[in-house]
C-alpha positions as CSV (number, residue, x, y, z in Angstrom):
1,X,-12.4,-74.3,-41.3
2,X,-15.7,-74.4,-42.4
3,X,-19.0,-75.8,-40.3
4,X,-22.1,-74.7,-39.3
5,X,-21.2,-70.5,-38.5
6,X,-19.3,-70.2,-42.0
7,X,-15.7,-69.8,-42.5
8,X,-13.4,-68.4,-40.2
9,X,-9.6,-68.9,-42.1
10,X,-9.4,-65.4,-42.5
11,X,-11.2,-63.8,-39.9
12,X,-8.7,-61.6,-38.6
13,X,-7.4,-60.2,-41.6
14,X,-10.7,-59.3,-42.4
15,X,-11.6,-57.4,-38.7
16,X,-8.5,-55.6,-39.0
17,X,-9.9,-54.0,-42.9
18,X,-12.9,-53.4,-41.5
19,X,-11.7,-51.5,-38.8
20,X,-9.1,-49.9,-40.2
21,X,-12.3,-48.8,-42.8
22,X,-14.0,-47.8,-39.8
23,X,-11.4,-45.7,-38.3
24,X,-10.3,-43.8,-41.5
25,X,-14.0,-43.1,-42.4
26,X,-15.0,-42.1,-38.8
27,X,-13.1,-38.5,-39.1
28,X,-14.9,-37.7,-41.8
29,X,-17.5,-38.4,-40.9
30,X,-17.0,-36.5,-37.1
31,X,-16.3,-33.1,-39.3
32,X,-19.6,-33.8,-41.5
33,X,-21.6,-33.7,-37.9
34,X,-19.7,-31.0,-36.5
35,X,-20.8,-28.9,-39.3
36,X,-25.0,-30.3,-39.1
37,X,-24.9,-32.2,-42.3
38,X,-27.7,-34.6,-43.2
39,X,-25.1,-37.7,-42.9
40,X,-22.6,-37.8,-40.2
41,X,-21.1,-40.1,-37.6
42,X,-22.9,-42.6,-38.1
43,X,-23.2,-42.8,-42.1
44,X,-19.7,-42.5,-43.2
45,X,-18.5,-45.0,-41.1
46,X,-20.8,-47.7,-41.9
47,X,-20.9,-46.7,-45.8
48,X,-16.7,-47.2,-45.4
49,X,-17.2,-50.6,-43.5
50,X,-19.9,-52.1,-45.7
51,X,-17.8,-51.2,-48.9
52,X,-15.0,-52.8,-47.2
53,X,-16.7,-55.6,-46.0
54,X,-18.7,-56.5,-49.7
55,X,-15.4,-56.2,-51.7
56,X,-13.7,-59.0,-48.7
57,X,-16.4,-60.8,-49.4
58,X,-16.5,-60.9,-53.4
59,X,-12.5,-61.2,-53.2
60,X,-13.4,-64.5,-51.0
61,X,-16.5,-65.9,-52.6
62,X,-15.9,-65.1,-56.4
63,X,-11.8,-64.8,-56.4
64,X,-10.0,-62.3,-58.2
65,X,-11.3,-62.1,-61.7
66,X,-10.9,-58.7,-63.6
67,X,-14.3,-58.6,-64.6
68,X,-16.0,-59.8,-61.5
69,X,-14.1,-57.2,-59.6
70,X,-15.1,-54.6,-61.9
71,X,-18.7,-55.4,-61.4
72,X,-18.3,-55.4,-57.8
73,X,-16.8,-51.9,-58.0
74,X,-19.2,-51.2,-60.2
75,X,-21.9,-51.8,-57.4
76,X,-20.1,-50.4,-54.8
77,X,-19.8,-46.9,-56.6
78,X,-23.5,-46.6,-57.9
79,X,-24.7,-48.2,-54.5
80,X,-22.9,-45.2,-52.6
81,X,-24.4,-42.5,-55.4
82,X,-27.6,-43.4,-54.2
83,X,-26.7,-42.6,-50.8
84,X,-24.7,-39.4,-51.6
85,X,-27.4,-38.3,-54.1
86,X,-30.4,-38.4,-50.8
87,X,-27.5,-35.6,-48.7
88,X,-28.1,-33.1,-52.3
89,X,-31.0,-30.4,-51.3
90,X,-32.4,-28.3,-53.2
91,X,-34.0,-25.1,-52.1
92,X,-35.0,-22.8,-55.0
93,X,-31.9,-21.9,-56.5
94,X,-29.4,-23.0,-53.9
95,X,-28.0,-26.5,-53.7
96,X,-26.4,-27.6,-50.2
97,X,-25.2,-31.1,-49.1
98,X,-22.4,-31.3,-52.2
99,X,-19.8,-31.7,-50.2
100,X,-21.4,-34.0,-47.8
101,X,-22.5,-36.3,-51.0
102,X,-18.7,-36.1,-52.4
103,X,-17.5,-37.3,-48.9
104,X,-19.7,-40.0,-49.2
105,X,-18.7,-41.0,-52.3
106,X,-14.7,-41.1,-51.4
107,X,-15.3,-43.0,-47.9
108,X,-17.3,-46.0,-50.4
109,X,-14.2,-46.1,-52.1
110,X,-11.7,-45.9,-48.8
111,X,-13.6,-48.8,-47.5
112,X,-13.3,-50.7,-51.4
113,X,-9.4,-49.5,-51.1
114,X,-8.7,-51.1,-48.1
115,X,-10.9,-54.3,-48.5
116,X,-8.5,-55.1,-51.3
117,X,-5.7,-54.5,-48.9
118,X,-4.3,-51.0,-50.3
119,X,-4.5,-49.3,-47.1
120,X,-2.7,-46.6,-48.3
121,X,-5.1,-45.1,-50.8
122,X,-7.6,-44.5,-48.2
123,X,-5.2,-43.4,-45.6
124,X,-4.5,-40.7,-48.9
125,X,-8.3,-40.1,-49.7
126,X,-9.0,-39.6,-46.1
127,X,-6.4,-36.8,-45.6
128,X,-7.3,-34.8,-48.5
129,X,-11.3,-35.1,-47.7
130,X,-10.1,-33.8,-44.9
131,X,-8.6,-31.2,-45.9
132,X,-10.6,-30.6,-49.1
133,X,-13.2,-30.2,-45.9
134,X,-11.5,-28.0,-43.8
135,X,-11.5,-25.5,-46.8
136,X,-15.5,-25.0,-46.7
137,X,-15.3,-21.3,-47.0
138,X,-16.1,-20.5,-50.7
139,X,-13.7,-18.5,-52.4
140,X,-14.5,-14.6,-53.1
141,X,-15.5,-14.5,-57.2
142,X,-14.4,-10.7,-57.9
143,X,-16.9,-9.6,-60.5
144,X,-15.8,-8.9,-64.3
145,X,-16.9,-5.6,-65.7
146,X,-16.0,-2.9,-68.1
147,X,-14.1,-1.1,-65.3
148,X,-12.0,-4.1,-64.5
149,X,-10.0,-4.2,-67.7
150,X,-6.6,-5.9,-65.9
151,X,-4.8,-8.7,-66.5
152,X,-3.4,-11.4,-65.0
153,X,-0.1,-10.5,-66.8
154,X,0.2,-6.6,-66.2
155,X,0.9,-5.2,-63.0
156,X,-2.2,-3.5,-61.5
């Protein structure tokens, strides 16, 4: 069915990717603004549904061609490192926004999971960002030093 507003064969599979992009990108996004980060609510979701919504599109205009897909993923990544590299700050010798940039990274490639239909490798990604997330204490680095001569092996 195509005329003047483009064409509309496929329209609801293609709302139900993009939402489904939207809904297991909008989490993620929730715990990034919970914690003040420079992206957020509004970000993640959008950066899961426009991933989703260019790799529907290529899949429809340009078919499913190894190499064209490639490209497109292509894109899609280095598009999204853009985005995650602007969350990275600096501040002398400290460097915050990592984990917000990584987050951004996976929910691209959520949103390019489930626009080529493999809802369950974003449902995956999304659980462990999650709880990759939830982990944002850093772990304790016990400092090595000529009084701390034990090993992992020996009973201490």
């Amino acid at each position: 069915m195509s005329n003047l507003f483009g064409i509309w064969d496929h329209s609801l599979e293609h709302i139900v990717h993009l939402v489904v992009a939207f809904l297991l990108a909008l989490p993620i996004g929730w715990s990034r603004a919970r914690e003040e980060q420079s992206a957020g609510l509004r970000t993640f979701p959008l950066v899961a549904m426009a991933s989703c919504g260019l790799v529907q599109t290529a899949v429809s205009v340009l078919g499913a061609n190894v190499t064209t897909q490639a490209n497109i993923l292509q894109g899609v990544i280095t598009g999204i490192g853009f985005i995650g590299a602007g969350a990275i700050i600096r501040q002398g010798e400290a460097t915050t926004g990592n984990a917000t940039a990584a987050s951004i990274w996976t929910v691209g490639i959520i949103g390019a999971a489930v626009g080529y239909g493999y809802f369950d490798i974003g449902i995956i990604l999304t659980v462990a960002n999650l709880l990759v997330l939830k982990f944002r204490t850093p772990l304790p680095l016990r400092p090595a030093g000529p009084a701390d001569t034990r090993s992992e092996d020996r009973p201490g």
